[in-house]
PDB file of N, CA, C, O and CB in Angstrom:
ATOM      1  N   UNK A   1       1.483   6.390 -10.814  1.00  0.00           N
ATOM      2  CA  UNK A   1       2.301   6.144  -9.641  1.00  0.00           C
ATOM      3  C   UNK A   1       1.358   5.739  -8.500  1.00  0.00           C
ATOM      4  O   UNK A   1       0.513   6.493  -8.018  1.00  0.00           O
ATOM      5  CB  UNK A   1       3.163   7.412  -9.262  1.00  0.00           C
ATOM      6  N   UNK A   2       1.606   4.356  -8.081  1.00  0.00           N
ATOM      7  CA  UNK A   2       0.692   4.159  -6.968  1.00  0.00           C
ATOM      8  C   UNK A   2       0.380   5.391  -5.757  1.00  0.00           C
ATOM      9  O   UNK A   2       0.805   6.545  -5.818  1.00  0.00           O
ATOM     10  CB  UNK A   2       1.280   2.937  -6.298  1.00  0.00           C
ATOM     11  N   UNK A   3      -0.178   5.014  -5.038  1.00  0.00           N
ATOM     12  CA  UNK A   3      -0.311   5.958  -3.294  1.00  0.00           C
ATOM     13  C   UNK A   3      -0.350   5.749  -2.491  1.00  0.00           C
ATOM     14  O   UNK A   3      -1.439   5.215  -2.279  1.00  0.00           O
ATOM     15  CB  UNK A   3      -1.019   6.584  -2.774  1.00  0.00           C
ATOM     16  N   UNK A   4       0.469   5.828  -1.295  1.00  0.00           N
ATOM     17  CA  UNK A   4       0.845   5.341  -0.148  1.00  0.00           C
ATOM     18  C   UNK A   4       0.380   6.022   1.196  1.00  0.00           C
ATOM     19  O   UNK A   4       1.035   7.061   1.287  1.00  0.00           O
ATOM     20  CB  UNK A   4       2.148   5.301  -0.241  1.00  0.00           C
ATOM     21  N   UNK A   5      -0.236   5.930   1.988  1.00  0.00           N
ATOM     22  CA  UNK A   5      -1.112   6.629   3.222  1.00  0.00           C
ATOM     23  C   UNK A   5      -0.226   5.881   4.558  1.00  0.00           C
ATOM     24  O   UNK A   5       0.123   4.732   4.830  1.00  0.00           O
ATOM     25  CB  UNK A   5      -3.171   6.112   3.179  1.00  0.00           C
ATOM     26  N   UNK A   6      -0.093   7.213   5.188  1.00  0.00           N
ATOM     27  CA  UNK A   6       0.597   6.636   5.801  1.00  0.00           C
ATOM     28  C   UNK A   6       0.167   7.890   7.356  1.00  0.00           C
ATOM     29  O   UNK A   6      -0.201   9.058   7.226  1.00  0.00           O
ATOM     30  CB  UNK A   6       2.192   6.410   4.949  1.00  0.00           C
ATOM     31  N   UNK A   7       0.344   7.260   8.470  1.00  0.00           N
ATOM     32  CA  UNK A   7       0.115   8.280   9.620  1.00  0.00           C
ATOM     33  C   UNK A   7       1.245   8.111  10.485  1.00  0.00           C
ATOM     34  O   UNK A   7       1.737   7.105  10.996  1.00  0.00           O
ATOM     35  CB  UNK A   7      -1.253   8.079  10.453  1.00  0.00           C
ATOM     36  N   UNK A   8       1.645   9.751  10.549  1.00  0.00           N
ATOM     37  CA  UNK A   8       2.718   9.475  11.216  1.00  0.00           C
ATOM     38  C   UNK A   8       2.341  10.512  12.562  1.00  0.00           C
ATOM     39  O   UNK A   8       1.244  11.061  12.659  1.00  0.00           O
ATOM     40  CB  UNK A   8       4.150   9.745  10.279  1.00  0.00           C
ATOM     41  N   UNK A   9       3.215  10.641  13.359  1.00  0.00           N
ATOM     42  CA  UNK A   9       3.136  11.970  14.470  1.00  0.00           C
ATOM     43  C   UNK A   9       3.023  13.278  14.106  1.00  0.00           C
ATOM     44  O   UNK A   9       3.701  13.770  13.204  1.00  0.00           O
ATOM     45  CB  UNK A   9       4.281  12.107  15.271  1.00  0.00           C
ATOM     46  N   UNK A  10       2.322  13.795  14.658  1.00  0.00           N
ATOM     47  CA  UNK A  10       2.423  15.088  14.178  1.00  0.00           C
ATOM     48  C   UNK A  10       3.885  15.848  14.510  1.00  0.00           C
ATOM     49  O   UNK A  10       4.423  16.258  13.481  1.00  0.00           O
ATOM     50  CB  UNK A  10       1.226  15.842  14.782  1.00  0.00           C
ATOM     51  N   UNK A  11       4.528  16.078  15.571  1.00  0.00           N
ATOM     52  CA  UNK A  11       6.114  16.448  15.393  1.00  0.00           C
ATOM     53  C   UNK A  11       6.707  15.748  14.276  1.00  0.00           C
ATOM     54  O   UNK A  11       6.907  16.658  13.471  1.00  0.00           O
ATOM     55  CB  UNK A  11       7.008  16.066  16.670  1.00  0.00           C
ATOM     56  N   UNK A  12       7.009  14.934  13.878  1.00  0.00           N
ATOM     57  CA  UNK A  12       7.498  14.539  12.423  1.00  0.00           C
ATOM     58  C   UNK A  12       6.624  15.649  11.062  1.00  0.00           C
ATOM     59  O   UNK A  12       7.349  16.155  10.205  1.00  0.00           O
ATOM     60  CB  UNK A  12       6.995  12.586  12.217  1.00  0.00           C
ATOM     61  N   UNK A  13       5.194  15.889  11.026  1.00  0.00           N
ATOM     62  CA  UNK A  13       5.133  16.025  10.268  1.00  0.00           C
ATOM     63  C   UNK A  13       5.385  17.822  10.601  1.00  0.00           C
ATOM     64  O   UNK A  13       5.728  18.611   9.721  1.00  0.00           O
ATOM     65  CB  UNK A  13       4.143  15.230   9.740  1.00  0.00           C
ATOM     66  N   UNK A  14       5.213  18.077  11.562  1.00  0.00           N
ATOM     67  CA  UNK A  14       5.862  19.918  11.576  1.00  0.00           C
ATOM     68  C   UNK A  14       7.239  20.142  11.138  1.00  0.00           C
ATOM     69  O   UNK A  14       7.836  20.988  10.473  1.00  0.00           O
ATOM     70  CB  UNK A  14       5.957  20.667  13.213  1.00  0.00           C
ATOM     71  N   UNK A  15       7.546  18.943  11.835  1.00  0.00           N
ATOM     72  CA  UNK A  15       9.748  18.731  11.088  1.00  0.00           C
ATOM     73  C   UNK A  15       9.994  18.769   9.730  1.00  0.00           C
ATOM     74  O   UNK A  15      10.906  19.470   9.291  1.00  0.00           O
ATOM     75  CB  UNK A  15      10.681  16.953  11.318  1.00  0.00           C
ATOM     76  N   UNK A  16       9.119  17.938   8.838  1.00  0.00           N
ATOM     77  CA  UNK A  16       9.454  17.774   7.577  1.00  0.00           C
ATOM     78  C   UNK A  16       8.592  19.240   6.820  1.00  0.00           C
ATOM     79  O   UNK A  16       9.163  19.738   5.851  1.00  0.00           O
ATOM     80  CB  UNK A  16       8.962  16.108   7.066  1.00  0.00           C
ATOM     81  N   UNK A  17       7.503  19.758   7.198  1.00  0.00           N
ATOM     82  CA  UNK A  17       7.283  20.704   6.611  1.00  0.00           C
ATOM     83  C   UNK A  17       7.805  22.183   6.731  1.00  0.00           C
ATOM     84  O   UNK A  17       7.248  23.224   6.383  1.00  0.00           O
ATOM     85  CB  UNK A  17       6.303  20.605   6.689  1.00  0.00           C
ATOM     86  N   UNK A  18       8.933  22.001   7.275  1.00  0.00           N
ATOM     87  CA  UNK A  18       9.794  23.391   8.220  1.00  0.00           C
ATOM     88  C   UNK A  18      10.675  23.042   6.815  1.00  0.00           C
ATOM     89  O   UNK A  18      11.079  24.116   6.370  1.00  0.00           O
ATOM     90  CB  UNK A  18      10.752  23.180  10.405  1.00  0.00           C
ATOM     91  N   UNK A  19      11.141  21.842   5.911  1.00  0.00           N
ATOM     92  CA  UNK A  19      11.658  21.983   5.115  1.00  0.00           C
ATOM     93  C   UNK A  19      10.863  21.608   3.435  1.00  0.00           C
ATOM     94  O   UNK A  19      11.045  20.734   2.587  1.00  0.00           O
ATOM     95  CB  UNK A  19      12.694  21.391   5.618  1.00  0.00           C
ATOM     96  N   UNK A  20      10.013  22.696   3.553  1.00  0.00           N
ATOM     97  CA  UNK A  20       8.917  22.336   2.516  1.00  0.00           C
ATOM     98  C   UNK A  20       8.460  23.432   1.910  1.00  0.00           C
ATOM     99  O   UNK A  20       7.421  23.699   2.513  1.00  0.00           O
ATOM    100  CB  UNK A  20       7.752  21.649   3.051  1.00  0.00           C
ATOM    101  N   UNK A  21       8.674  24.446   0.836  1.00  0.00           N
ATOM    102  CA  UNK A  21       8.020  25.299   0.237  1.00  0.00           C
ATOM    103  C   UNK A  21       9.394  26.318  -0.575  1.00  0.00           C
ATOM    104  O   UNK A  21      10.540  25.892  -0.715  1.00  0.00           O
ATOM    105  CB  UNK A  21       6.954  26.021   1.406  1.00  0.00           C
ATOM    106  N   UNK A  22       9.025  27.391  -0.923  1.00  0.00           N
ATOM    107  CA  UNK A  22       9.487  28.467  -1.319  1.00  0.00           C
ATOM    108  C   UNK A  22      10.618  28.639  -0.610  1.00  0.00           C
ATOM    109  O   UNK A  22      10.621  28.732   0.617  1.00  0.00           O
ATOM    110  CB  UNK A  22       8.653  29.437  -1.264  1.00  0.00           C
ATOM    111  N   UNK A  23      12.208  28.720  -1.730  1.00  0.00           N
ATOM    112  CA  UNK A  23      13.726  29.082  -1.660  1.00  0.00           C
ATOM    113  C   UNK A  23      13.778  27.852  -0.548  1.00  0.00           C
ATOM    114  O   UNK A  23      14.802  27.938   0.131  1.00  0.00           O
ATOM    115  CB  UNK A  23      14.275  30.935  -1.123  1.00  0.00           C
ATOM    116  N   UNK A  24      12.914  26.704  -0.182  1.00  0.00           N
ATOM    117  CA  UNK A  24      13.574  25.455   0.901  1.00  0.00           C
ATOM    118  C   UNK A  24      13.941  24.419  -0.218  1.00  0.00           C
ATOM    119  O   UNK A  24      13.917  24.573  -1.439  1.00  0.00           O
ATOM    120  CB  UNK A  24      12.283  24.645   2.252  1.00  0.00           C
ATOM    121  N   UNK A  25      14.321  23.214   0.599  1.00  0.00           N
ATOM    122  CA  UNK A  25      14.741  22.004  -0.361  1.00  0.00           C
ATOM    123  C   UNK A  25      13.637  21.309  -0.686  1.00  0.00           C
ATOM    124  O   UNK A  25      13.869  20.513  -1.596  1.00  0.00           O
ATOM    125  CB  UNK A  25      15.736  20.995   0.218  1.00  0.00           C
ATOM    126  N   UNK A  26      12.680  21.299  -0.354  1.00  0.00           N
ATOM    127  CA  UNK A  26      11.593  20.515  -1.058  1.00  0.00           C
ATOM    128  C   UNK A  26      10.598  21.277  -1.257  1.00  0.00           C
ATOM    129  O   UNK A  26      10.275  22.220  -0.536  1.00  0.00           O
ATOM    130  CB  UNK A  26      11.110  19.375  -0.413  1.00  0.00           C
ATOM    131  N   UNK A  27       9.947  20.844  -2.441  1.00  0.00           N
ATOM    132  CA  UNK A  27       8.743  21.265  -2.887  1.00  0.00           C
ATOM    133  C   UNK A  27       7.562  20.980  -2.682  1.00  0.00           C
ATOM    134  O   UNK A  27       6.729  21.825  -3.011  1.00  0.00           O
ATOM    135  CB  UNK A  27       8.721  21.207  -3.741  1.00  0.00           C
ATOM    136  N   UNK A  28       7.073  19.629  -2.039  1.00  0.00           N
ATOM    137  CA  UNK A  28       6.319  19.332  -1.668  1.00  0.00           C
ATOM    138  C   UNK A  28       6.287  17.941  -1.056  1.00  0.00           C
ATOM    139  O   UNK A  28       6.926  17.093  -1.680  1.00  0.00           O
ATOM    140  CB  UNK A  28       5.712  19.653  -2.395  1.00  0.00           C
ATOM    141  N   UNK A  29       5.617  17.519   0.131  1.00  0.00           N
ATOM    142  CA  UNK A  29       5.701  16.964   1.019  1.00  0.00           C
ATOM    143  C   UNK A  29       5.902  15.323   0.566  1.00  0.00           C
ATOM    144  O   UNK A  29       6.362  14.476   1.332  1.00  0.00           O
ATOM    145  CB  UNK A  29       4.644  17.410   1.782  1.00  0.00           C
ATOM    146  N   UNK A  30       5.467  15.055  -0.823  1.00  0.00           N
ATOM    147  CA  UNK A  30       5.793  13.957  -1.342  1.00  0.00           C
ATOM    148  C   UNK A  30       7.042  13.425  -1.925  1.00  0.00           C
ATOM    149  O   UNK A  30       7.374  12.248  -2.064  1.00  0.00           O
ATOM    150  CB  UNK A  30       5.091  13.889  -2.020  1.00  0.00           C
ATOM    151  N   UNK A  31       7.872  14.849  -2.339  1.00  0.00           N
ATOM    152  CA  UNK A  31       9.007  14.722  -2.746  1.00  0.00           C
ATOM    153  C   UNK A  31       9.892  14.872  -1.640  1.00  0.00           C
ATOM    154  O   UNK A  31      11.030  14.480  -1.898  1.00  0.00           O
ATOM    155  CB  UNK A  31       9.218  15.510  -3.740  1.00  0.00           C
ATOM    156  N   UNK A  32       9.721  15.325  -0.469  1.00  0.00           N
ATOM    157  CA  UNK A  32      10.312  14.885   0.673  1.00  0.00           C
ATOM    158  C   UNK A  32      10.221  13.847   1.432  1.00  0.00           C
ATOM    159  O   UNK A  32      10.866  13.599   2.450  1.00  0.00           O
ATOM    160  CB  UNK A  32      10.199  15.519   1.292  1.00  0.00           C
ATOM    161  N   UNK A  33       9.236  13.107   0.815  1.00  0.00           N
ATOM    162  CA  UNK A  33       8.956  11.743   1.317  1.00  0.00           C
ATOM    163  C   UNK A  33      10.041  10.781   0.469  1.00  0.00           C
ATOM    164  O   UNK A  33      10.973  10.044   0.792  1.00  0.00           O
ATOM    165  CB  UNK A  33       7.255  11.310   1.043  1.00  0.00           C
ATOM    166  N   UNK A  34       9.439  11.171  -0.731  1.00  0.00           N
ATOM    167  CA  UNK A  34      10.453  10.259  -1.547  1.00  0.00           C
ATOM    168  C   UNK A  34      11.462   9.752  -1.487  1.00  0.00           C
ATOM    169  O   UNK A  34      11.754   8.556  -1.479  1.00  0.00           O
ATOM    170  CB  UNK A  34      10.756  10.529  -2.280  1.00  0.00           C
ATOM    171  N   UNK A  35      12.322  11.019  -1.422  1.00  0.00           N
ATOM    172  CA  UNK A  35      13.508  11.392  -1.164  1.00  0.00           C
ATOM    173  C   UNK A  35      14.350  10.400   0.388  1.00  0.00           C
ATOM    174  O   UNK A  35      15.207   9.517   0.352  1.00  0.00           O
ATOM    175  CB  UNK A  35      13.239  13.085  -0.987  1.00  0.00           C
ATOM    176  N   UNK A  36      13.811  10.884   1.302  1.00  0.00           N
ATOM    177  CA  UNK A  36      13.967  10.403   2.367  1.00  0.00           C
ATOM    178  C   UNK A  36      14.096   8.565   1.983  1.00  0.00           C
ATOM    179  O   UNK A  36      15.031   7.787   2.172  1.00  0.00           O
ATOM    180  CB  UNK A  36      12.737  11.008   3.309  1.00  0.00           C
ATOM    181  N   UNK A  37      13.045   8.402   1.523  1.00  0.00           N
ATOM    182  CA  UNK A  37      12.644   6.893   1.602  1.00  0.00           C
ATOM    183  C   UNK A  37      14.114   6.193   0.416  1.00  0.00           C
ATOM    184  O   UNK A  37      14.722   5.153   0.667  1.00  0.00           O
ATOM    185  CB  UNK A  37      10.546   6.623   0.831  1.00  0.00           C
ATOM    186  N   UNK A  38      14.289   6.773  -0.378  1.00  0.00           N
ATOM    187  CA  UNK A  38      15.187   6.328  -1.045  1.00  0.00           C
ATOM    188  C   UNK A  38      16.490   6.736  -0.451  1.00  0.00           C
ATOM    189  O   UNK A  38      17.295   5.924  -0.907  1.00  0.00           O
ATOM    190  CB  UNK A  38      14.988   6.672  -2.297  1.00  0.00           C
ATOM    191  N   UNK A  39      17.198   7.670   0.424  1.00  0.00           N
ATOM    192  CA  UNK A  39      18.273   7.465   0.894  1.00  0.00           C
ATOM    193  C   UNK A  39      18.305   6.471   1.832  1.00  0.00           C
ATOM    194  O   UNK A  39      19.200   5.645   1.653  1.00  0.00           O
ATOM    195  CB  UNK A  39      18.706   8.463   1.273  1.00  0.00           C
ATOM    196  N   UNK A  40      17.474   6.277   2.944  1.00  0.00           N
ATOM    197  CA  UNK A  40      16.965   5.366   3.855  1.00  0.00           C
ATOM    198  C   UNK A  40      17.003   4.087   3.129  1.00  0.00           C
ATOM    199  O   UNK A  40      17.829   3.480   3.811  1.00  0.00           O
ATOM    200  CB  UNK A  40      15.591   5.736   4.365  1.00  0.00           C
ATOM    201  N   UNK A  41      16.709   3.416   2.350  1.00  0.00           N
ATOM    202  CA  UNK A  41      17.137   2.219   0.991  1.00  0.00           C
ATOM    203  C   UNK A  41      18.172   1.904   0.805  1.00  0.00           C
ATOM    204  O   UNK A  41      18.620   0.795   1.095  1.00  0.00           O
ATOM    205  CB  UNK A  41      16.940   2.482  -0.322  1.00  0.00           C
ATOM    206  N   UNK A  42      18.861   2.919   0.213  1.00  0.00           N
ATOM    207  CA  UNK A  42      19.845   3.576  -0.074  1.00  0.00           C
ATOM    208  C   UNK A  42      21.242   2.892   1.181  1.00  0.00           C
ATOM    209  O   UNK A  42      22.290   2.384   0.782  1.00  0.00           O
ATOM    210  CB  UNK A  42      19.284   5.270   0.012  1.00  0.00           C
ATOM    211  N   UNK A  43      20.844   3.078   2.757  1.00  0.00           N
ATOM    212  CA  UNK A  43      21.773   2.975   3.434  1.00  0.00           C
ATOM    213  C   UNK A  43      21.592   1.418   3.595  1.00  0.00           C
ATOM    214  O   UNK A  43      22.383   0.525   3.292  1.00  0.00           O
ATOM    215  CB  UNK A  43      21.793   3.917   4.586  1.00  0.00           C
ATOM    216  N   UNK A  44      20.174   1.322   4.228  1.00  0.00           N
ATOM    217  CA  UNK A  44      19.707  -0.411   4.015  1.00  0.00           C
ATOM    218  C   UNK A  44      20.358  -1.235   3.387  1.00  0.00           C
ATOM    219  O   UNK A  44      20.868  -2.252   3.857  1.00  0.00           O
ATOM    220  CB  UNK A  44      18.558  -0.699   3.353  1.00  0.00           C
ATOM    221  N   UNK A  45      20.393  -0.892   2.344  1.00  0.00           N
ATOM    222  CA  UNK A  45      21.209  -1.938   1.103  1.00  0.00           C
ATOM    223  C   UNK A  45      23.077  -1.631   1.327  1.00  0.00           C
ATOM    224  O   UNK A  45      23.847  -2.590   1.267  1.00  0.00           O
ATOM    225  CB  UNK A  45      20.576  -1.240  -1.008  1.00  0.00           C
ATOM    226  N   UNK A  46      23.527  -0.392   1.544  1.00  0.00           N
ATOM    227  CA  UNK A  46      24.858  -0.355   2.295  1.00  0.00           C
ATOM    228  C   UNK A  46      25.141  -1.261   3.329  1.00  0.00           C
ATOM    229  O   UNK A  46      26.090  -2.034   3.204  1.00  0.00           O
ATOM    230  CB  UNK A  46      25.043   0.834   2.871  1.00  0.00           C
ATOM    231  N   UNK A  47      24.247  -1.265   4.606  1.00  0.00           N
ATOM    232  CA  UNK A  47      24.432  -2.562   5.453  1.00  0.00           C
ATOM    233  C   UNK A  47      24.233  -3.685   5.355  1.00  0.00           C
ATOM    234  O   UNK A  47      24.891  -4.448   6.063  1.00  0.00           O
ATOM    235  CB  UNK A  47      24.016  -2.605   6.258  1.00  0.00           C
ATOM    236  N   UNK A  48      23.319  -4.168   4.504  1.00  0.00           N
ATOM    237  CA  UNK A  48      23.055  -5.100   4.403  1.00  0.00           C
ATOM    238  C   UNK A  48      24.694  -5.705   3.499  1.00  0.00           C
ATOM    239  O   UNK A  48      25.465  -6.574   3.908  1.00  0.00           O
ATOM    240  CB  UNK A  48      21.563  -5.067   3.850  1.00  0.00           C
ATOM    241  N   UNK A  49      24.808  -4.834   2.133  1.00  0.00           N
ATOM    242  CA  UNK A  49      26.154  -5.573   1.524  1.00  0.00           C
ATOM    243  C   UNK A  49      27.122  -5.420   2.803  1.00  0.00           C
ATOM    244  O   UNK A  49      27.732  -6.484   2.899  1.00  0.00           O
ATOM    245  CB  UNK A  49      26.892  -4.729  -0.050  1.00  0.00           C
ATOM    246  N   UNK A  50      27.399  -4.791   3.526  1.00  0.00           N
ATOM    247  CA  UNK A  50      28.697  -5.086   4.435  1.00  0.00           C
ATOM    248  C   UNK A  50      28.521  -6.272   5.616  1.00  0.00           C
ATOM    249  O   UNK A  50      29.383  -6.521   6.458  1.00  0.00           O
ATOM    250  CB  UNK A  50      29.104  -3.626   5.240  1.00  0.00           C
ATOM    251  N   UNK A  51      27.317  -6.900   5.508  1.00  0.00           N
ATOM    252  CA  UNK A  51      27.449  -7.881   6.283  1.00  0.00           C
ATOM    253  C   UNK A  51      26.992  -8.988   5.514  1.00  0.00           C
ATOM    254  O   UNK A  51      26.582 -10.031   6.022  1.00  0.00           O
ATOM    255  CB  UNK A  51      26.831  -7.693   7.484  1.00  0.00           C
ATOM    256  N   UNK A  52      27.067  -8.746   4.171  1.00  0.00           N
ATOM    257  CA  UNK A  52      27.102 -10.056   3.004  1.00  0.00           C
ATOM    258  C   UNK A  52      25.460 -10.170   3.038  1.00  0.00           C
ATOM    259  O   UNK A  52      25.187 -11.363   2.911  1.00  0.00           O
ATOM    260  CB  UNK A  52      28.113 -11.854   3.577  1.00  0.00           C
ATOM    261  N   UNK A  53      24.418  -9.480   3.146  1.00  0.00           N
ATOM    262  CA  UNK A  53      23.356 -10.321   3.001  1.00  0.00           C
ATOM    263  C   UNK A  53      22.751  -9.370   1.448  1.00  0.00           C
ATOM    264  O   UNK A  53      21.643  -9.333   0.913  1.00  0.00           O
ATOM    265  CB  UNK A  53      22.240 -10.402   4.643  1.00  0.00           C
ATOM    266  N   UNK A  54      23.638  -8.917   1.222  1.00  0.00           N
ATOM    267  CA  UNK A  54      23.267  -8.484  -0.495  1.00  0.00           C
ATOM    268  C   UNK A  54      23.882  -8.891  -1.861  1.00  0.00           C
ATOM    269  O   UNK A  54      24.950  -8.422  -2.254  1.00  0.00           O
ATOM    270  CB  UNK A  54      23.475  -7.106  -0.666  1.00  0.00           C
ATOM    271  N   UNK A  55      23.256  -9.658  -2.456  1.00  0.00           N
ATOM    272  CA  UNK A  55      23.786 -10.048  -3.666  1.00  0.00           C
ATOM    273  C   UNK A  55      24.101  -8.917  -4.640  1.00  0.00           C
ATOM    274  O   UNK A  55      23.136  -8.164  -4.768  1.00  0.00           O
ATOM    275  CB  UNK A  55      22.897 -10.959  -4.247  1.00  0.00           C
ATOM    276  N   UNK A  56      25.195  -8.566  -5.383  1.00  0.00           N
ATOM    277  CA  UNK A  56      25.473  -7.708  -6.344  1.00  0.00           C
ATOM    278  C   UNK A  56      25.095  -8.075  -7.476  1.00  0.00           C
ATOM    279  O   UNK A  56      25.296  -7.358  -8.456  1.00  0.00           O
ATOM    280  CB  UNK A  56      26.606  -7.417  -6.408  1.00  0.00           C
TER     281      UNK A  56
END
């Protein structure tokens, strides 16, 4: 799996790790990346088909 580096703010990254470990929803900071990045896609491609610029 490639690897992606990326710098973000530090308030973003205290935000996403408040949901990161033991009985939380993510397990680790990559799979909350993931995740994110594919709903975020996910909506992208929703707008984009409602204003026709997505081929099915």
């Amino acid at each position: 799996m490639p690897k992606v580096s990326v710098d973000i703010p530090q308030e973003l990254l205290d935000d996403l790790n408040r949901h990161i470990g033991d009985n939380k929803k993510f397990i680790t900071q990559a799979d909350a990346i993931r995740t994110a990045l594919r709903k975020l896609l996910d909506q992208m491609d929703d707008i984009d088909r409602r204003h026709g610029r997505l081929e099915e």
